[in-house]
N, C-alpha and C positions, 0 to 999 in steps of 0.2 A: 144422826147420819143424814147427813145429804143426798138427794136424787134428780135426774133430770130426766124430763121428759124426751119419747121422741121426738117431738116436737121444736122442741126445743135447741134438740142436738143437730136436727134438721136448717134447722135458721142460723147455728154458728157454723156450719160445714157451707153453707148459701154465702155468709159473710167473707169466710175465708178464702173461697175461691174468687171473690170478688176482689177483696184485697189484693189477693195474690198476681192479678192481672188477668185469672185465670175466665175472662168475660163469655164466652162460648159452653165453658163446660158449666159456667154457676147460673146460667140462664136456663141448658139445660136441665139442669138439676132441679132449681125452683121451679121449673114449669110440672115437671113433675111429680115433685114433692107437694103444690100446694102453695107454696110461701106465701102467693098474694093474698091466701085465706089467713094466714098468721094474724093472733091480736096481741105479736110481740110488738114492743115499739122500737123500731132500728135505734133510734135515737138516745134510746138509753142503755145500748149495745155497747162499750167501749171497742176501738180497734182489737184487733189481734187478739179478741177473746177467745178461741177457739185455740190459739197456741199455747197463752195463758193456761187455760185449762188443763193442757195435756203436758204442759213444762212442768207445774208445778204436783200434774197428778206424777209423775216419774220423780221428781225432786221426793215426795213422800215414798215411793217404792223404796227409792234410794237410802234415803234414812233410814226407815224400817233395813232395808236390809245392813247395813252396817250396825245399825243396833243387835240383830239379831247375831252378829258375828261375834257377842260375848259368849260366856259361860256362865251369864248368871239366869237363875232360874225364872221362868215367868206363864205366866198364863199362854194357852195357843192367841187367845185371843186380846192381847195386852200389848196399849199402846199410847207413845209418849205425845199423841197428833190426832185429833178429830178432823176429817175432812172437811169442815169448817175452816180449819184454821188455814189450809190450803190457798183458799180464797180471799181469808179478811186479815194473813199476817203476810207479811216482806218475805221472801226467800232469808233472807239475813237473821230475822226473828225467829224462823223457824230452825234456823242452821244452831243458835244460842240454848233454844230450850234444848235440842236434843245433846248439843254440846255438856250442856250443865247436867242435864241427866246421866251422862255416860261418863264423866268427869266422877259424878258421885258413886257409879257403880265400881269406876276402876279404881277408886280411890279404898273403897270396902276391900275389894280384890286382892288391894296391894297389902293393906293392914295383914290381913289372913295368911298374904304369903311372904313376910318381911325377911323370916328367917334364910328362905330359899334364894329370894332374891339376892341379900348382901352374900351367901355364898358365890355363887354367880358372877358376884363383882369382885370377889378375893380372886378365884379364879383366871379373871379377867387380867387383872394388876399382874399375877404373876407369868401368863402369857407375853406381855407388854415389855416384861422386864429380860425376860429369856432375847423378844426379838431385838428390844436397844443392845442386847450383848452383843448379839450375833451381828448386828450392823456396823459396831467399835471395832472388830475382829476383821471385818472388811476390809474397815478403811484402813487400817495396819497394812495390810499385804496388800493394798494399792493407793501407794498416796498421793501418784500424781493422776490419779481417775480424774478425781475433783476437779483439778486444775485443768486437764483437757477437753474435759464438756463444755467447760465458761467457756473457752474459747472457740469451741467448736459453736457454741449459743450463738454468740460475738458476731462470727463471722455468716451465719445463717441472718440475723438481723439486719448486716451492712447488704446481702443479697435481696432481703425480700425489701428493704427501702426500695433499691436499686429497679426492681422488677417493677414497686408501683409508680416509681419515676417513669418510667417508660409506657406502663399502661396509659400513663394521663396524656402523653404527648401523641402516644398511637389514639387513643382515643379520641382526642380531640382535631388529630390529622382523617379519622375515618368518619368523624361525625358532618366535618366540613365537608369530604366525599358524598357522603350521604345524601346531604340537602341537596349536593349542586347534581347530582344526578336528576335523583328525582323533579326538582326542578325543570333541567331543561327537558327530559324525557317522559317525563309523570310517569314511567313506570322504572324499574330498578331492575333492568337485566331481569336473566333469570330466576332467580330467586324477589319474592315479595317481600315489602316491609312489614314488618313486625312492631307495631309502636308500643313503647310503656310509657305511659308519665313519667313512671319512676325516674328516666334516663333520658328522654327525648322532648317532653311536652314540660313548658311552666306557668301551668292555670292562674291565671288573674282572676280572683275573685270579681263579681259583678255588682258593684257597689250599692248600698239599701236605699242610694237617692235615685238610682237606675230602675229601681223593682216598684211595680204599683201593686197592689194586694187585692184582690176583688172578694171581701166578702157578701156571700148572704145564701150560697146553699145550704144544704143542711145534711147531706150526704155526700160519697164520694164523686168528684169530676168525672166524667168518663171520656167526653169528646168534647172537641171545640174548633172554630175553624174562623178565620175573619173572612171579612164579605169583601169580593174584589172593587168595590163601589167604595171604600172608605176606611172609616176606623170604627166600623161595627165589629165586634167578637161576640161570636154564640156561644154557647154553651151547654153541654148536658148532661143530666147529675141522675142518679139514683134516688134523688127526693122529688120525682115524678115530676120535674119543670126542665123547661130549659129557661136559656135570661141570653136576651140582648142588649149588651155593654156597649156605649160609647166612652171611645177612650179619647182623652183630651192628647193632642200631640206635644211634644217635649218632655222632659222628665218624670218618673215618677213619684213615689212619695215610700219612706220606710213603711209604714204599716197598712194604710189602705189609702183607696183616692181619694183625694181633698174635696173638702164640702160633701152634699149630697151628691149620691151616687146616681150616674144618669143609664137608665139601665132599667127594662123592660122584663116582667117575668112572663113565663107561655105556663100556665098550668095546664100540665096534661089527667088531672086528677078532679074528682069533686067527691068533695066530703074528706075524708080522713086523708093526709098530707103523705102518710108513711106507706102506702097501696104499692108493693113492690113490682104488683103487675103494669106500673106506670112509668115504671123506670126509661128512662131519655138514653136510648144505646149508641143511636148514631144520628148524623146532622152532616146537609152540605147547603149551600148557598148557589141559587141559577149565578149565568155567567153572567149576567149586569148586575147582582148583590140586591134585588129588588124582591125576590123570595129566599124565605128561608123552608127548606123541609126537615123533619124531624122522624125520626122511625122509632117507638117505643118499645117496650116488653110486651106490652097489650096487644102488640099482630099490628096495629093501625101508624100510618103514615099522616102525619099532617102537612097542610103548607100553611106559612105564615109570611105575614107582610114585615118588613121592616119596620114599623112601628109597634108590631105584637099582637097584630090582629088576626083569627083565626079565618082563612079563606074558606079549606079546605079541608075535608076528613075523610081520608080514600083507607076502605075497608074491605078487605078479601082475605088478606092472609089469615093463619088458621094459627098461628104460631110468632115469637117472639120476632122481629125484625133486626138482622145482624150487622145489614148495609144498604146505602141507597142515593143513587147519584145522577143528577140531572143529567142529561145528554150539552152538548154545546150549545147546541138551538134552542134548547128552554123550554121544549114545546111536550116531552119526553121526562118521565122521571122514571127510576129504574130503583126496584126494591130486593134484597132478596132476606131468606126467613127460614127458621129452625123447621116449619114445614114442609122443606126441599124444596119448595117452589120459587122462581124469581116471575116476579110480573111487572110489566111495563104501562104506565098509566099516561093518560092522553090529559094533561094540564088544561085544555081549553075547556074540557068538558065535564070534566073532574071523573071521572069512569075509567075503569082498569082497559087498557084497550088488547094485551094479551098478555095469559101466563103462559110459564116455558116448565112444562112438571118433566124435569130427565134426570133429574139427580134423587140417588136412592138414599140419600143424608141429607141433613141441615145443609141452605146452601150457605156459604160462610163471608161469600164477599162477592162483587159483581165489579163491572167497570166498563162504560162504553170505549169502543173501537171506534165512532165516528156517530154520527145522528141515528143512523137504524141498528147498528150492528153492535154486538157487547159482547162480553164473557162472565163466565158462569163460575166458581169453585167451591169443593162440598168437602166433609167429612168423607165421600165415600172415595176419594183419593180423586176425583175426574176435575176435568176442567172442559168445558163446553162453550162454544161461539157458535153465538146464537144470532137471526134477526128477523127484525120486525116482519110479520106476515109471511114466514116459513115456520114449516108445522114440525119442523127438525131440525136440530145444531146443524147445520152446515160445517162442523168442522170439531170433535171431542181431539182431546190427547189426554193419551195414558203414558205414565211414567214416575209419577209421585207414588210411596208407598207407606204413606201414611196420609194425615188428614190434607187438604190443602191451605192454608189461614190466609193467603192474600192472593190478590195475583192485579197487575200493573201492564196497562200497553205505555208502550216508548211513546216520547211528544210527535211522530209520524205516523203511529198503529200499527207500524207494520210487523214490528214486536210485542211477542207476549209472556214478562214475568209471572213467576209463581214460587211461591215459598212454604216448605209443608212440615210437617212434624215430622220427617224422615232425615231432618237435619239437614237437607241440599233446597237447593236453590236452581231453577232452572231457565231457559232463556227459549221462548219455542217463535217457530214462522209458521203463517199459513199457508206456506210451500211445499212442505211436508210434514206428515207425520209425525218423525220422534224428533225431539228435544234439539235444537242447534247446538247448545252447551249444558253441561251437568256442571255445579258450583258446587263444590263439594268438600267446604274449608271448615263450616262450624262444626263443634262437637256437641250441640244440642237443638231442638226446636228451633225456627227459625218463626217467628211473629208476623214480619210487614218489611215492607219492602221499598222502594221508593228511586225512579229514576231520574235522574242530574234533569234541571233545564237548561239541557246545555247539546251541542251538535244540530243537526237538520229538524228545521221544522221547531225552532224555539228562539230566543231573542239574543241568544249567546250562540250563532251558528259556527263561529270557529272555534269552540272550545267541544272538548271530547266528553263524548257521551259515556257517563260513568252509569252504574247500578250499586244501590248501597241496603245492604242487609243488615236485618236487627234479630238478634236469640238469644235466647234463655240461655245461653255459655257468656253472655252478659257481654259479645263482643259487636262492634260495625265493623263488616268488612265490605272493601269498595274494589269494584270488580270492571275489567275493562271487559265490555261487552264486544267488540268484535274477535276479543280472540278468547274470550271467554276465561280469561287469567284473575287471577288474582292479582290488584295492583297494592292493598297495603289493608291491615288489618289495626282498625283502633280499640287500644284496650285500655279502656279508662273508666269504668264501672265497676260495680262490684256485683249488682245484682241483675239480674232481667232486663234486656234493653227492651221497650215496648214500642217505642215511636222513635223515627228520622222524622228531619225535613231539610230539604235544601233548602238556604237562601233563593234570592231571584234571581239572583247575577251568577247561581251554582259555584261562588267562590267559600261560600261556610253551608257545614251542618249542621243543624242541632239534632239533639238526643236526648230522649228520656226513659229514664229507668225507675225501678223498684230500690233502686240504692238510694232515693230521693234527690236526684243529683239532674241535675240537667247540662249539657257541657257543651261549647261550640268550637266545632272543630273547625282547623282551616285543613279545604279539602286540596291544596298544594304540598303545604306541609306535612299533611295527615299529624297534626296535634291541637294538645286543647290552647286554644286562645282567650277565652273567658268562660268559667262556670258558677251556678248558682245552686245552694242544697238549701231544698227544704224542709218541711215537717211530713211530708207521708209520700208514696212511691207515685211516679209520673205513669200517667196514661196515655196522653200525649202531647205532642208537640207541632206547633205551627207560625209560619212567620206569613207577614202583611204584605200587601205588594210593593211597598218599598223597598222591604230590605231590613227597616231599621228598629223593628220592634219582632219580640219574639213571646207568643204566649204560649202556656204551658199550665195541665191541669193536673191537679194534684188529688192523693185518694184522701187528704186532711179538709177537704169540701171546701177548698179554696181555687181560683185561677189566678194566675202569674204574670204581669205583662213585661215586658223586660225591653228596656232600651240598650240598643246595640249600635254601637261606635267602636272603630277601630282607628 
């Protein structure tokens, strides 16, 4: 008989919320579980063991109990499966022995009761034969029944042809509608769009000479972002490194990039490689692409050069770091950590130069408003705007009633998103108090958020400023921000949408999911234009200042880079 340790059950529950997307909750958890003391090795962890486990411990419930639904006699304690076999046989194998087993019992069963049985079937025969009488006796006293159904069939079939003649040509007269609306208007009257694949969108697959493959982590992707300076890609893994990639420009290659791979690693670890307290959660690049900063599981914040040299090592948090983002000027970098606190650290000096402690939860994400000014969002449902050298938010909102997981000012600041476990989505000013608009379309969790560069204050000024939400109901919806509508909802996933990104020119999005799927929508048409599936669920996604490459990281400890032509 098999057993597992806490320990152990501890490290597949860490695994699964990781896989799961579920980054917040499985950080908290390992922080205080212990995990980074673990001498499990992730590495020879398979995926989804923790599901494994519990699939195939119910697959054995299962069995057992349909075994037990005979009448043959046995031990209480008698059984055709060792929890062993759980583990080291196929579901299929398992389905066979017990098959054969029950096979032989029913077949004992039958012997015992043959007599009873062929009674049974006599019985049977002569039922069968009473009802063919009574159905001959029928048709006697009505012999044109028969004849009147066929035709009545007949004429039912020339209808329903008839009906789908007509769907096709309505359908095709409302679809043509459809586009040239939303086209000239980007929004569709009163009611929003509703898109399916199934009916509106015809995904182009994204060709395997299009895709380059960046191996050499050794655990799940989490984050990655290209440096606005070039064709640098960062990245950051669970196998306690990040790597700076130079990507060659033009095509990719089916499996991985040709020749040696040009590509820097940042160990954030010494000694043992698998140190979950090293884990790389988040990463942003200053606005010239000449630093990189990285925030681990460890509480600590690095800066690194473009070449992969260690500048810097800012240390105060007390707890895992969930976000952290340079200000415009460079001069400013901004963290926030599972220890409620965000702090703002002075680059020239390397020294925290202040914390902001007002949130009574993990803070969950941060985002400058301009060089001093930023905001705050926590588990404890608040959102705080804060700045540099005031001893108080200048400005909290309440109205989220769950956790808050992102929150985003507009390319002017003068807006501020927020997206929470409450399901909504919300759109606030520093003019007042409560919320400008309540977004209130998903039916589950809403993840990250992310707004169009497009309208005042971006390089596309006469195009409309959208807001596009991603959630665990696996849907994007793109939301017109001044009147706080819903302009059109993409459903083209199956599992957890985790990451958008807009293109530069705000004319595509990309998106990535748990369904391993990555899709780029055209954000006029609101449908998929080219998609790419991989081998494990997306964490995020991000495109280059061109335009024309799209990277995307994967929880199968790979990153994606994708050429994009239309």
């Amino acid at each position: 008989m098999i057993s597992i340790t806490s320990a152990e059950l501890n490290y597949l529950v860490f695994r699964y919320l990781h896989e799961s997307g579920f980054t917040h909750s499985a950080f908290a958890f390992g922080y205080e579980a212990g995990i980074n003391k673990s001498t499990i090795d992730g590495n020879l962890v398979p995926p989804s063991a923790l599901f494994t486990f519990v699939q195939k411990g119910i697959q054995y419930l299962e069995l057992e109990a349909n075994l037990s639904g005979t009448n043959a006699d046995m031990d209480d304690d008698f059984s055709f499966l060792q929890p062993l076999d759980l583990i080291t046989k196929d579901p299929y194998e398992l389905q066979r022995i017990i098959k054969a087993k029950k096979e032989n019992l029913q077949k004992d069963r039958l012997e015992e009761n043959g007599k009873h049985n062929e009674d049974t079937q006599v019985n049977e025969l002569e039922h069968t034969q009473e009802r063919e009488e009574k159905k001959g006796r029928e048709k006697e006293q009505e012999p044109g029944k028969e004849t009147i159904e066929k035709d009545r069939e007949h004429e039912k079939g020339k209808e329903k042809e008839k009906a789908h003649q007509d769907h096709i040509i309505n359908g095709e007269k409302c679809e043509d509608k459809f586009v040239m609306e939303y086209e000239e208007n980007g929004t569709l009257g009163p009611e929003p769009m509703d898109i399916s694949t199934n009916t509106m969108s015809l995904p182009c697959d994204i060709s395997s000479h299009d895709v380059t493959i960046l191996e050499g982590h050794t655990s799940e992707v989490f984050t990655c972002a290209w440096s606005p300076s070039g064709l640098l890609l960062a990245s950051g893994s669970g196998d306690s490194s990040a790597r700076i990639w130079t990507i060659a420009d033009g095509p990719g290659s089916s499996s991985s990039q040709n020749g040696p791979l040009n590509v820097v690693v940042l160990k954030h670890f010494r000694g043992r490689t698998n140190e979950k307290s090293k884990d790389v959660t988040t990463l942003d690049w200053n606005g010239d692409g000449t630093l990189l900063a990285t925030g681990s599981y460890d509480g600590q914040a690095r800066i690194w050069s473009g070449d992969g040299e260690l500048r810097n090592t800012l240390n105060k948090h007390k707890g895992p770091i969930f976000s952290l983002k340079w200000n415009k000027k460079g001069d400013y970098l901004l963290s926030g950590s599972v220890d409620k606190t965000a702090i703002v650290w002075d680059i020239k000096t390397g020294e925290w130069k202040q914390a902001f402690e007002f949130h009574s939860g993990p803070t969950l994400d941060v985002d400058w408003r301009n060089n001093v000014s930023f905001a705050t969002c926590s588990t404890d449902g608040l959102i705080n705007v804060c700045k540099v050298g005031e001893n108080r938010p200048i400005k909290t909102f309440l109205g989220h009633q769950g956790e808050v997981n992102a929150i985003k000012w507009d390319p002017t600041g003068s807006l501020l998103a927020s997206c929470s476990d409450d399901y909504t989505a919300k759109i606030w000013s520093l003019k007042q108090d409560k919320y400008l608009h309540d977004l209130k379309e998903h039916i589950k969790e809403i993840y990250t958020i992310r707004w169009s560069p497009t309208g005042p204050g971006t390089n596309n000024p006469n195009q409309q400023l959208l807001l596009a939400s991603a959630s665990f109901d696996s849907t994007i919806k793109l939301w017109d921000v001044e009147l706080g509508r819903l302009i059109c909802s993409l459903n083209g996933h199956r599992d957890p949408v985790y990451s958008v990104a807009f293109s530069p020119n705000g004319e595509y999005l990309a998106s990535g999911s748990m369904d391993k799927c990555m899709h780029i929508w055209s954000v006029k048409e609101g449908k998929i234009v080219k998609t790419y599936s991989g081998n494990g669920g997306i964490f995020e996604v991000c495109w280059n200042k061109e335009g024309d490459k799209v990277a995307a990281c994967f929880a199968n400890n790979v990153v994606c880079v994708l050429d994009f032509r239309m």
